[in-house]
Structure formats: C-alpha cells, structure tokens
C-alpha positions in Angstrom: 105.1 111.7 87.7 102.2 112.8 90.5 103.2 112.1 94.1 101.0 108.9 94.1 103.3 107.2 91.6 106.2 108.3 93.2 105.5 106.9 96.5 103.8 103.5 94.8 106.2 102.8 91.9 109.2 101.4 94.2 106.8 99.4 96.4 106.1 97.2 93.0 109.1 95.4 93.4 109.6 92.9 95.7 113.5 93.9 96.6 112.1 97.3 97.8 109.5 95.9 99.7 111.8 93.4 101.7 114.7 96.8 102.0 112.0 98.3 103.1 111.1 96.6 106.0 114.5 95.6 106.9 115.5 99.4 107.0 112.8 100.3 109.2 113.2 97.6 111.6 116.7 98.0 112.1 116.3 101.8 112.0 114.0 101.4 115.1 115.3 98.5 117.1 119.4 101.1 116.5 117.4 103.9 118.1 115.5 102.1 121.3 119.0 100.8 121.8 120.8 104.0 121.5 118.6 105.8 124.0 120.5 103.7 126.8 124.1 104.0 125.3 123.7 107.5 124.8 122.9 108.1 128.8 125.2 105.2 130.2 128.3 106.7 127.9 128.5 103.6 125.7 129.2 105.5 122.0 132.6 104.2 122.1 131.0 100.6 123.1 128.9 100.4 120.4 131.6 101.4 117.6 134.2 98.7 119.2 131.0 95.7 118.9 129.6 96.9 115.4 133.4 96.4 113.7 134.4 93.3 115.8 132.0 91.3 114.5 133.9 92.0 110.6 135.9 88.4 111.0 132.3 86.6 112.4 131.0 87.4 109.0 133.2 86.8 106.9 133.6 83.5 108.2 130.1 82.7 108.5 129.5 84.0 104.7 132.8 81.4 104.2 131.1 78.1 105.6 127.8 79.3 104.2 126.0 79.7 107.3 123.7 82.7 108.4 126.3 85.4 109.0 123.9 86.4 112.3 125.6 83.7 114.0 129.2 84.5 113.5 128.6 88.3 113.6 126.5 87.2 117.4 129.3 85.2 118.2 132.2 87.5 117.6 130.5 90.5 118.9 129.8 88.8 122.3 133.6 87.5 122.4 134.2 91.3 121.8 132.7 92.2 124.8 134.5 89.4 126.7 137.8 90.6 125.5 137.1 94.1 126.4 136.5 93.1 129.6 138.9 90.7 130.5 142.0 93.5 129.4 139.7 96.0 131.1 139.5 94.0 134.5 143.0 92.1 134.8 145.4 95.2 133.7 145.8 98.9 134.1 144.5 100.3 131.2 141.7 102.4 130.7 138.3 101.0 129.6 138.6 103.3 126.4 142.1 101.8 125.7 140.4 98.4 126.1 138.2 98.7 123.7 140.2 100.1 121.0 142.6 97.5 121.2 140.2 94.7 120.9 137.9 96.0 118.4 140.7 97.2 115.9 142.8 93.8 116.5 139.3 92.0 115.6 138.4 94.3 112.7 142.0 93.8 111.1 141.5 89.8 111.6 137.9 90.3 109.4 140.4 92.5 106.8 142.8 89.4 106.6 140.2 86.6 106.2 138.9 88.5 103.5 142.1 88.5 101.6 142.5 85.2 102.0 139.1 84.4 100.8 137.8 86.8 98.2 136.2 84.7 96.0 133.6 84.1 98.7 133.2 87.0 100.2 132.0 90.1 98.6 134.0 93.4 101.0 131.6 95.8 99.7 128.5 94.2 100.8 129.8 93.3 104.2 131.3 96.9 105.2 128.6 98.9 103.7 125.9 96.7 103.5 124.0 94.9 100.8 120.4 96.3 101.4 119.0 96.1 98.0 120.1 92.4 97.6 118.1 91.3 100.6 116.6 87.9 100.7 113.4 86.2 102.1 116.3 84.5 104.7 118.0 87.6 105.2 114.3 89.4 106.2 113.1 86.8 108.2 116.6 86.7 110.4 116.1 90.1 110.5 112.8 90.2 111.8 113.2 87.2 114.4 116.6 88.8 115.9 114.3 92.4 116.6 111.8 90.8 118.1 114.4 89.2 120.8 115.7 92.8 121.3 112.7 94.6 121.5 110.9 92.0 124.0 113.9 91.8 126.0 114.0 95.6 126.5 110.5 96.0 127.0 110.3 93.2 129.7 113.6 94.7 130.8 112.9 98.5 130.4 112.9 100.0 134.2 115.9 98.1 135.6 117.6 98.9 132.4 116.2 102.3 133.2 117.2 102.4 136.8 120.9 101.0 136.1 121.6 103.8 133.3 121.0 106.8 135.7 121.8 105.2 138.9 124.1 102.2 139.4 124.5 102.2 142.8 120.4 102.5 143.5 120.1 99.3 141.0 122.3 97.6 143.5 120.6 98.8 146.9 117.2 97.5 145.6 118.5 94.2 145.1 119.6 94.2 140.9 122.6 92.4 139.9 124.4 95.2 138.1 126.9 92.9 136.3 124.3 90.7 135.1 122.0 94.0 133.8 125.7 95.3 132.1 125.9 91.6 130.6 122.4 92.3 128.9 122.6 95.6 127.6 126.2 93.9 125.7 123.9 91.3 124.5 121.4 93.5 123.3 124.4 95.5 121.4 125.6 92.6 119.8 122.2 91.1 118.8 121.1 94.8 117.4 124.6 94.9 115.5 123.6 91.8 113.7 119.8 93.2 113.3 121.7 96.4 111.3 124.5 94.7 109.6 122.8 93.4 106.8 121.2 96.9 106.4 123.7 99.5 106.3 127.0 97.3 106.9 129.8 97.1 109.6 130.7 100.8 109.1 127.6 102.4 109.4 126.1 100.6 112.0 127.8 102.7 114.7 125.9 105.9 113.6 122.7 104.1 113.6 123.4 103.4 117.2 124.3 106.9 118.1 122.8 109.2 116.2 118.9 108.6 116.9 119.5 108.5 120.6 122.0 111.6 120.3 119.1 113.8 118.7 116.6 112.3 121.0 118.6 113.4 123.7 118.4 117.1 122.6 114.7 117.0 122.1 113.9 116.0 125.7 115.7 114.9 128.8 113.1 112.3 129.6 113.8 108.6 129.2 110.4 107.2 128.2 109.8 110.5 125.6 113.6 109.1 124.0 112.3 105.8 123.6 109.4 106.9 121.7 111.1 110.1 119.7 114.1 108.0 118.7 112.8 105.0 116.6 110.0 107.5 115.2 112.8 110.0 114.0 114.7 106.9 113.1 112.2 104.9 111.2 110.7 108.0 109.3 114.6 108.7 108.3 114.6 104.9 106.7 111.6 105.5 104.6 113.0 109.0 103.4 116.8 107.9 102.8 115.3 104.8 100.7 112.8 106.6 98.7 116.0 109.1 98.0 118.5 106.7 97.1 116.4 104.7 94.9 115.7 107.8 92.6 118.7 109.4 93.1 120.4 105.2 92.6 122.8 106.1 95.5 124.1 103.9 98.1 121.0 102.9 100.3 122.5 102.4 103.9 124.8 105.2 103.2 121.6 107.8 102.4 119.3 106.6 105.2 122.3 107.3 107.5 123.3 110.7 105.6 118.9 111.5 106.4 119.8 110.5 109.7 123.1 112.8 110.3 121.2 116.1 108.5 118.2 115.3 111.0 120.4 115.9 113.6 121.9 118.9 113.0 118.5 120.5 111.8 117.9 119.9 115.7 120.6 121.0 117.6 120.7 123.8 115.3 117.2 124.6 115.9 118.2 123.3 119.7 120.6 126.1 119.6 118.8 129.0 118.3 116.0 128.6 120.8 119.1 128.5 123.6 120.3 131.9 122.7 116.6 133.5 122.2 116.1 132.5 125.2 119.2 133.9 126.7 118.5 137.1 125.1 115.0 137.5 126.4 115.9 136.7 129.8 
C-alpha cells in the first residue's frame, strides 16, 4: 500500500472522519486548557473534575439525554463541593479534592450496577470514539467553541491571575470570580474530551500537552500555541495507529501523547547536561 492510500483509505469512512475531528478538537481545546492548570498547580484539579462527572453520565445516558449535561452538571457540583469542605473545615485543598472526587466517582460505579443494561462501562470510562455520532460531533464541536471564545476573550486576566494573584486583585479583577471561570472551563473541556478518550484518560489529556509545553518554553503565549499543535498532531498520529494496528483509539492517541513527552524532556535533559559540561 503507497503512503497515499494509507493516509486516504481511513478517511473513506464516515466514523473515521467524525473520530477524527472529535479527536483533534478535544486534543486542542485539553491542551489550551492545560497550559493554565499546569502554571496555577491545578493537575490534581483536573483529575478530581474529569472522574466526578462518572455519575452525571451515567445518569444522563440513563434518562436518555445528552450526557454533556449531566457530565456539566456534576463536574461543576464537583467544584462546589471541593470548595465548600475546602473553605468551612481544616483540611487541606488536596484532601478536599480527593475526598469529593472519589466519593462522586464511586456513586457513577454504583449507578452503573444498578443500571447495566443501559449503560455500557467501557464506553463511558474509556471512551467510545469510533462509535461517534452526528449528535455526539456536533455537541462536541458547540461545547469547544464556548471554551475556546471564552479563553480567548478571557486570555490576559486568565494570564495575569495564573502568575500573579495578588496583581489581578490590585488592578481591579475579581479573583474569585476569574477562579470560578477557569472551573467552568475545566468542567466544560471534561465534557468536550469525555466522549473522546473517556473518564480515565481525560486527566492526561489535560496535563500532559501543557506539561511538555512547559519544558519547551517558559513563555505563556508560545504554550498556548506549542501545546494544541503538539496535541492535535498527536490525535492524527495515535488514530491513524490504532486503526491499523485496531487498538484502543483514546488509549493510543494518549499513549502518542505520553511518548511525546518524554522524547522532550529527554531531549530537554540532554541539552541541560551539554550545556553544563561546556560551561
């Protein structure tokens, strides 16, 4: 088969076409997000929303409803948990979190036993990719474009409240309310990747592309740009593998995703010590 064919033959189905897309989009709106959790220290944030909103699907898929809104829903109750142990007790923000997001993904493990005959595990913790629909794309595509306007419109106080708090606050931004939107923003992009890789693997499509970003520059606005790019081109390859190689299709374009990143800090690390011996 010449290379041609090879890049053409899964585009002739119309399955691949709509994975495609849905891949890519989430791929890019996981890594403009995960520029700013990556910097503000929100890793941990991002793994407690992506696996509270288990029980918002499941019940969603139950009543036959687009699971965006019960996965939106619970996420953004996640976050008002979190904070309302956080502020109104003496544990630590980390404790918080764990707490909440474990209580809520063991709730989503128990309506699932209760209803399997509606609710298919696999497709809802590692994604269903391959059997998306029109519906599913569309959702998809409508819930990104929310996130990415917002965080364009939104970009230097989001900017401005990641490195410097306390300067957002002089200059006259609400903190809280800027805190309240990047949540938002983590629940909405949770429910942007869930259909593509799953609950599970949604957390290293939040981390990873802003972590390897991180160790090819230390500037914000190059992040922005080499995350999604490294991210999106990471989609295209994982698919194309998986559908030859008929693996798991969320699970390879996060596996592309993982090797990426140690290529760089590898290569990260190996200029460190050159340098260090030429100095």
């Amino acid at each position: 088969m010449n290379p041609i064919d090879l890049l053409t033959e899964p585009l002739g189905y119309a399955f691949m076409q709509r994975a495609l897309l849905v891949t890519v989009i989430a791929s890019i709106v996981c890594a403009v997000l995960s520029s700013w959790l990556i910097l503000i220290g929100w890793s941990l944030m991002g793994d407690a929303v992506s696996h509270a909103v288990l029980p918002g699907v499941v019940i969603a898929y139950a009543l036959g409803v687009p699971f965006a809104l019960g996965a939106l829903a619970f996420g953004g109750g996640a976050v008002f948990l979190i904070g309302v142990v956080r502020g109104r007790s003496e544990l630590k923000e980390d404790a918080a979190i764990g707490i909440v997001f474990t209580s809520l993904f063991a709730l989503g493990l128990v309506l699932i036993s209760i209803i399997p005959s509606q609710v298919d595990l696999q497709h809802i913790l590692f994604g269903n990719l391959l059997g998306t629909t029109s519906g599913d794309m569309w959702q998809v595509v409508v819930v990104a474009a929310v996130v990415l306007t917002t965080v364009v419109v939104k970009r230097r106080d989001l900017t401005l409240f990641a490195f410097d708090p306390v300067q957002a606050h002089t200059v006259g931004l609400s903190v809280r309310r800027l805190n309240a939107l990047l949540l938002g923003l983590l629940a909405l992009t949770v429910v942007v990747a869930l259909q593509a890789v799953g609950v599970i693997l949604v957390v290293a499509m939040l981390i990873i592309p802003g972590a390897t970003s991180l160790l090819l520059t230390r500037r914000l606005s190059r992040m922005l740009w080499a995350g999604p790019l490294l991210a999106a081109g990471c989609a295209v390859l994982g698919l194309y593998i998986s559908y030859y190689a008929n693996t798991s299709s969320g699970g390879m374009v996060v596996l592309i995703q993982g090797l990426v990143f140690f290529v760089v800090f590898g290569a990260t690390r190996f200029r460190v010590r050159r340098q260090a011996l030429q100095s």
